[in-house]
C-alpha positions in Angstrom: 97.6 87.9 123.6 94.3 87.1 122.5 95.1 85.2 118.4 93.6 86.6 115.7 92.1 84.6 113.0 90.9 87.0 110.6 93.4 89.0 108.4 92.5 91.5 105.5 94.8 91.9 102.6 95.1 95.0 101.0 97.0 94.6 97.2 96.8 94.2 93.6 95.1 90.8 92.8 94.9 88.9 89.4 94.7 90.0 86.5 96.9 91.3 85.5 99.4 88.1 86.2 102.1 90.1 88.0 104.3 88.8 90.8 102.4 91.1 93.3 98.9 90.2 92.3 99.7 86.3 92.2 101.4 86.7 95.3 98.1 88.0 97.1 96.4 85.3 95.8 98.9 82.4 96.4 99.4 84.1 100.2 95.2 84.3 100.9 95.3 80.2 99.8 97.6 79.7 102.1 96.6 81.5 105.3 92.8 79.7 104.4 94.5 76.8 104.5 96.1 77.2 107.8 92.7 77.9 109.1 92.5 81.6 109.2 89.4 83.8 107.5 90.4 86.2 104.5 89.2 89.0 103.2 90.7 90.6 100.1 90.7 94.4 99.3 91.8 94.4 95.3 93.2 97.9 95.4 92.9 97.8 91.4 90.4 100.4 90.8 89.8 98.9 87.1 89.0 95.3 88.1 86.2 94.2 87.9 83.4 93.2 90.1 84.1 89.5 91.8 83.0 87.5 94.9 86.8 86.7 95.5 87.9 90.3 96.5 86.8 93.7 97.5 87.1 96.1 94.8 88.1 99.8 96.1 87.5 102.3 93.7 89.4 105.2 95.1 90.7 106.3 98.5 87.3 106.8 100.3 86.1 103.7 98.9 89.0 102.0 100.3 89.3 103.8 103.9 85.5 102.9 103.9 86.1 99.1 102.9 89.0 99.0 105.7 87.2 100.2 108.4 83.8 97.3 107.4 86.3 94.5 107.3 88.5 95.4 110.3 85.7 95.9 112.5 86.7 92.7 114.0 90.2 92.1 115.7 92.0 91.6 112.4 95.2 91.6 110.9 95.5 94.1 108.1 98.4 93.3 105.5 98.8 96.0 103.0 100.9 95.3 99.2 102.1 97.6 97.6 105.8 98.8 95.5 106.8 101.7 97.7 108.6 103.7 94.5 106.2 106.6 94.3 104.1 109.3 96.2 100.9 107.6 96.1 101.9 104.5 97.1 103.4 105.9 100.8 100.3 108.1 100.5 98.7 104.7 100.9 100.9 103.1 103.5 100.1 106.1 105.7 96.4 106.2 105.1 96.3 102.4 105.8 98.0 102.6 108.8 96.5 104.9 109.9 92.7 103.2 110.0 94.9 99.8 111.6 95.7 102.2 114.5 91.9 103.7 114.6 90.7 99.7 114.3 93.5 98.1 116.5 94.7 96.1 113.9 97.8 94.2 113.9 99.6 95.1 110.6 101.8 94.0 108.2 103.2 95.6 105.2 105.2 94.0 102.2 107.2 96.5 99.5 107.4 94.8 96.7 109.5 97.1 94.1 113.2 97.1 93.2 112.6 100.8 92.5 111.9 101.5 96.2 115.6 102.1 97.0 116.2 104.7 94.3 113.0 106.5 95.2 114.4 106.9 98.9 117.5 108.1 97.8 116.3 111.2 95.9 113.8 111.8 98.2 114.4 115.1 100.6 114.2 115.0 104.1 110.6 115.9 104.4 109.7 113.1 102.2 111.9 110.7 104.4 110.3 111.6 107.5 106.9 111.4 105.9 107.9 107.9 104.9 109.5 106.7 108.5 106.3 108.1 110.3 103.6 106.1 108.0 106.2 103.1 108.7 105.8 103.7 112.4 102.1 102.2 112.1 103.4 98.6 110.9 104.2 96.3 113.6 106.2 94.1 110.8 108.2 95.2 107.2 108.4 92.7 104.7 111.0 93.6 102.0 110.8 91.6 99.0 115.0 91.7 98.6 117.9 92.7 101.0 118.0 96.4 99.0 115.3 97.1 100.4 115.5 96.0 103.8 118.6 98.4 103.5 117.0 101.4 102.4 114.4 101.3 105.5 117.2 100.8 107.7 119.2 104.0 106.2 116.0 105.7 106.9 116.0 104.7 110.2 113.4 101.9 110.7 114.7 99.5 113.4 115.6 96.2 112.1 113.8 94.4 114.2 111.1 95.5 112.6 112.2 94.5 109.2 112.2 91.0 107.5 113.3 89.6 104.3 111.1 87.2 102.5 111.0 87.1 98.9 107.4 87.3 97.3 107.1 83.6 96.2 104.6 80.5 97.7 104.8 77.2 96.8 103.8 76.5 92.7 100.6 75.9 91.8 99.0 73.2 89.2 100.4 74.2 85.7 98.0 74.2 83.0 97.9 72.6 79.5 99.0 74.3 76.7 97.1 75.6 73.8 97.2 74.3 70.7 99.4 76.9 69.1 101.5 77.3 72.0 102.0 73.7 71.4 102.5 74.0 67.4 105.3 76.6 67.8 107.3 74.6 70.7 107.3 72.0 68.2 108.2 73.8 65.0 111.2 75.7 66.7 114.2 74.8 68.8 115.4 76.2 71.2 112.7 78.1 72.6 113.1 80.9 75.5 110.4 82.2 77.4 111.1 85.7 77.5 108.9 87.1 80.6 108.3 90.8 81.3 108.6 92.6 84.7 109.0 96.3 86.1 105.7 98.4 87.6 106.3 101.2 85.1 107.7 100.0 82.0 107.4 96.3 81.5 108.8 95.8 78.3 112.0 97.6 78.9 114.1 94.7 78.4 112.3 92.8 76.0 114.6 94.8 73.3 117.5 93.0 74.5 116.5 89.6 74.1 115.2 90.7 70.6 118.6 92.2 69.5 120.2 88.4 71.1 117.6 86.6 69.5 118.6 88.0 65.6 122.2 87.4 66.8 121.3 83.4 68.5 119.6 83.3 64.7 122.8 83.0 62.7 123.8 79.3 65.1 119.9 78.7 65.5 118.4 78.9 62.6 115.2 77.2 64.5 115.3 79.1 67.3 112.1 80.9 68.9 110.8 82.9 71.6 107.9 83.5 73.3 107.2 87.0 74.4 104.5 87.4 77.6 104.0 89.9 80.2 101.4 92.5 81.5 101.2 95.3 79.1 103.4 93.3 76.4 103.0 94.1 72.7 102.7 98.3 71.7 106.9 98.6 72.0 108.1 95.0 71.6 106.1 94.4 68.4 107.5 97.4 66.1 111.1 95.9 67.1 110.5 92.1 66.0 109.2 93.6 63.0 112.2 95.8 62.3 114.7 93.2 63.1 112.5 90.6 60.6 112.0 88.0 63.5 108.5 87.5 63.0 108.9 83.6 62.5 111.1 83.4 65.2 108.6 85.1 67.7 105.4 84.3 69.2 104.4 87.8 71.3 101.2 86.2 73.8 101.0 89.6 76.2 99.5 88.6 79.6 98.3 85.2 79.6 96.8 83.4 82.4 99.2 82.3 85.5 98.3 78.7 84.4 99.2 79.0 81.0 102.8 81.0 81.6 103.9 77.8 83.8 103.0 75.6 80.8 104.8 77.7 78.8 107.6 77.8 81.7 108.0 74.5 82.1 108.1 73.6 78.0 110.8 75.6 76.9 114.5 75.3 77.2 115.2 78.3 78.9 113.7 81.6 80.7 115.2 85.1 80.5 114.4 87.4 82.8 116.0 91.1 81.4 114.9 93.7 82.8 116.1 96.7 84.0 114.7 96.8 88.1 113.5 93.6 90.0 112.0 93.5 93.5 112.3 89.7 93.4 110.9 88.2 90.3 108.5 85.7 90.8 109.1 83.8 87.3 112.6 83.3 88.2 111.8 81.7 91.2 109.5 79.5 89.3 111.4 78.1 86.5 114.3 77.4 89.0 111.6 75.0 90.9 110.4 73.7 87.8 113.9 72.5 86.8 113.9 74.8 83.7 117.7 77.1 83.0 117.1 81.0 84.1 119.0 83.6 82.3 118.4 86.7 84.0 119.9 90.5 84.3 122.1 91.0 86.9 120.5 94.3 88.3 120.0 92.3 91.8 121.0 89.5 93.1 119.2 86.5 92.0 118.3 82.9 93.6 121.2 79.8 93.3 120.7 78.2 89.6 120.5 81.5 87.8 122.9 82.1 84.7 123.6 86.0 85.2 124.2 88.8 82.1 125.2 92.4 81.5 121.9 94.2 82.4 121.2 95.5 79.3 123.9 93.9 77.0 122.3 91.6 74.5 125.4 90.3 73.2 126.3 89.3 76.6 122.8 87.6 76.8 123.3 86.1 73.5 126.7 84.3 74.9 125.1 82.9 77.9 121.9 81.5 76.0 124.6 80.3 73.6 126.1 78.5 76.8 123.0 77.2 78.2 121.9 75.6 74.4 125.2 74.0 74.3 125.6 72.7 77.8 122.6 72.7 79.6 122.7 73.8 83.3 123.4 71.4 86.6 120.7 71.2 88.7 120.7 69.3 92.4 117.3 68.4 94.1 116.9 70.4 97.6 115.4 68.7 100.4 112.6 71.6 100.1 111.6 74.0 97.6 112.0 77.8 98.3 107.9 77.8 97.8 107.7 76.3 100.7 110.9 77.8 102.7 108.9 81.3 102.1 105.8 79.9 103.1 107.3 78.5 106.6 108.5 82.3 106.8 105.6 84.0 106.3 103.4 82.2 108.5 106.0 82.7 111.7 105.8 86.4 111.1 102.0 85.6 111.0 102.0 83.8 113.9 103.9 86.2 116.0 102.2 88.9 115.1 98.9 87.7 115.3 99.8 85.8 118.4 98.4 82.5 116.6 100.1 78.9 118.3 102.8 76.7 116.7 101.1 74.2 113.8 103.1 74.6 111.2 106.7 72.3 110.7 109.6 74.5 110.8 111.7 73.8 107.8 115.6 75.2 107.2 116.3 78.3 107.2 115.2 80.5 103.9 117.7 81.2 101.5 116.4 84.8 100.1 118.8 85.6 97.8 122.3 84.6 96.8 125.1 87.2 97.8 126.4 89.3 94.8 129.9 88.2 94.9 128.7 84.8 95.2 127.1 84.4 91.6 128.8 83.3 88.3 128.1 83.9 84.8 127.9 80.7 84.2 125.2 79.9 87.2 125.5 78.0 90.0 123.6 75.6 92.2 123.2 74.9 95.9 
């Protein structure tokens, strides 16, 4: 098998600062860096115009700009969440023009709400779904749910891998000056970090109700509110609940700037409601910084686990983490670059590409459910 050095991913690329979109950037880095050519297809319609991607601005647009940039043997890698009709309208059109082009292809499914979407689909939907599957030599699922909802559809595992979206952390940046002012002028401080593809503040109300509640021990305490489409619900809340002093509300800020942030405060909460596999957990766990995070899917060694939507259970496990910190032990690699190794083996066997890269232990992708504590635990 002739390799192929050229590959063309097809996702969601910054802004907004979402897992998916940083992870199409982080993954293009790395595949230049292991000497392959990239092009990127930025399938957000809004963006605007850059030299660092392709922008399509609707579905001919796009089955026009896959058809230029796989006109040479190419891999085509296509992002996207898999929890609604347009995006498996996607996967099939996609895979479709790899077949026509002869592309090698690669798909990753990035949403926690992919299983649920499955379930109440009908049967005509399922076999629509299995036969735009059938044009993917490889299926990477984000978390093991997933994996397990293709399979009860009836892909082949073989077919199917398990990599969590995450790559090695970048450079943070520097804070600004009033992040820096209210780290100083408040203690604790949570970083309170949004997620979910069609509500992201869904669970920002429950750290706000723990928050008012941590208040009465912490009188100092403060929290930083950030996320893609952050503000219009959260906002009216803090304000009923009086915790304007208490809470700085940023909205999407810069990838840069959120690991500053990250790697300041005591603590990062993670509530929502649906999680593929949430990139800013991964992060603060490699920074060293305690996670306190909803248990609505299993969630990586050294995260303190709550009541998915209880705040006052999230209010006594932030109350254990102020008092008693978390333990941390070093690993011998981080899962950046575990998941990293991962990827490029599926890259290289699919692409038919030699052996240059170190093969590290074997990727941890998730800790099993009945493995967790509430009161975290690490490897």
């Amino acid at each position: 098998m002739t390799p192929i050095r050229h590959t063309v991913i097809a996702g969601y690329y910054p802004p907004p600062f979402a897992g998916e979109p940083i992870h199409v950037k982080q993954l293009a880095a790395l595949l230049r860096s292991k000497g392959l050519s990239v092009d990127i297809v930025n399938l957000n319609h809004r963006a605007n115009a850059s030299t660092e991607y392709f922008r399509a601005t609707g579905p001919l647009n796009l089955a026009l700009l896959l058809w230029r940039r796989l006109r040479r043997p190419s891999i085509l890698h296509l992002h996207t969440n898999g929890h609604g009709h347009k995006s498996w309208l996607l996967i099939l059109g996609s895979g479709l023009m790899g077949r026509l082009r002869r592309a090698r292809t690669l798909l990753t499914l990035h949403s926690g709400l992919l299983p649920g979407y499955l379930a109440l689909c009908g049967q005509p939907r399922r076999l629509v779904a299995r036969l735009a599957l059938g044009s993917f030599s490889r299926i990477i699922c984000v978390n093991r749910d997933i994996e397990a909802a293709l399979t009860a559809l009836g892909v082949v595992s073989t077919r199917l891998e398990v990599i969590p979206a995450y790559l090695p952390l970048p450079d943070a940046g520097e804070l600004t000056e009033s992040d820096r002012l209210f780290l100083q002028t408040h203690w604790p401080v949570l970083l309170a970090v949004a997620g979910g593809d069609k509500d992201p503040e869904l669970g920002l109300p429950i750290v706000a109700h723990a928050l008012r509640a941590l208040a009465q021990a912490f009188p100092k305490i403060g929290a930083v509110f950030v996320g893609w489409q952050v503000g219009p619900r959260i906002i009216p809340v803090i304000r009923k609940l009086s915790l304007e002093h208490h809470v700085l509300c940023l909205g999407e800020v810069p990838h840069e700037r959120c690991l500053a942030l990250m790697r300041d405060c005591n603590v990062v909460v993670r509530s929502t409601f649906a999680d593929g596999d949430a990139i800013t957990v991964r992060e603060a766990v490699d920074l060293g910084v305690a996670v306190v995070a909803s248990d609505v899917v299993p969630r990586p060694t050294g995260t303190v686990l709550f009541l998915t939507g209880d705040p006052a259970d999230l209010s006594r496990k932030l109350t254990q983490v102020f008092e008693h910190g978390t333990p941390r032990q070093e690993a011998e690699h981080s899962q950046g670059e575990l998941i990293a190794d991962a990827l490029w083996r599926v890259y290289r066997e699919v692409g038919g590409l030699p052996l240059d890269s170190i093969v590290v232990p074997a990727l941890q992708t998730n800790q099993e459910p009945n493995a967790q504590t509430s009161t975290g635990s690490f490897p």
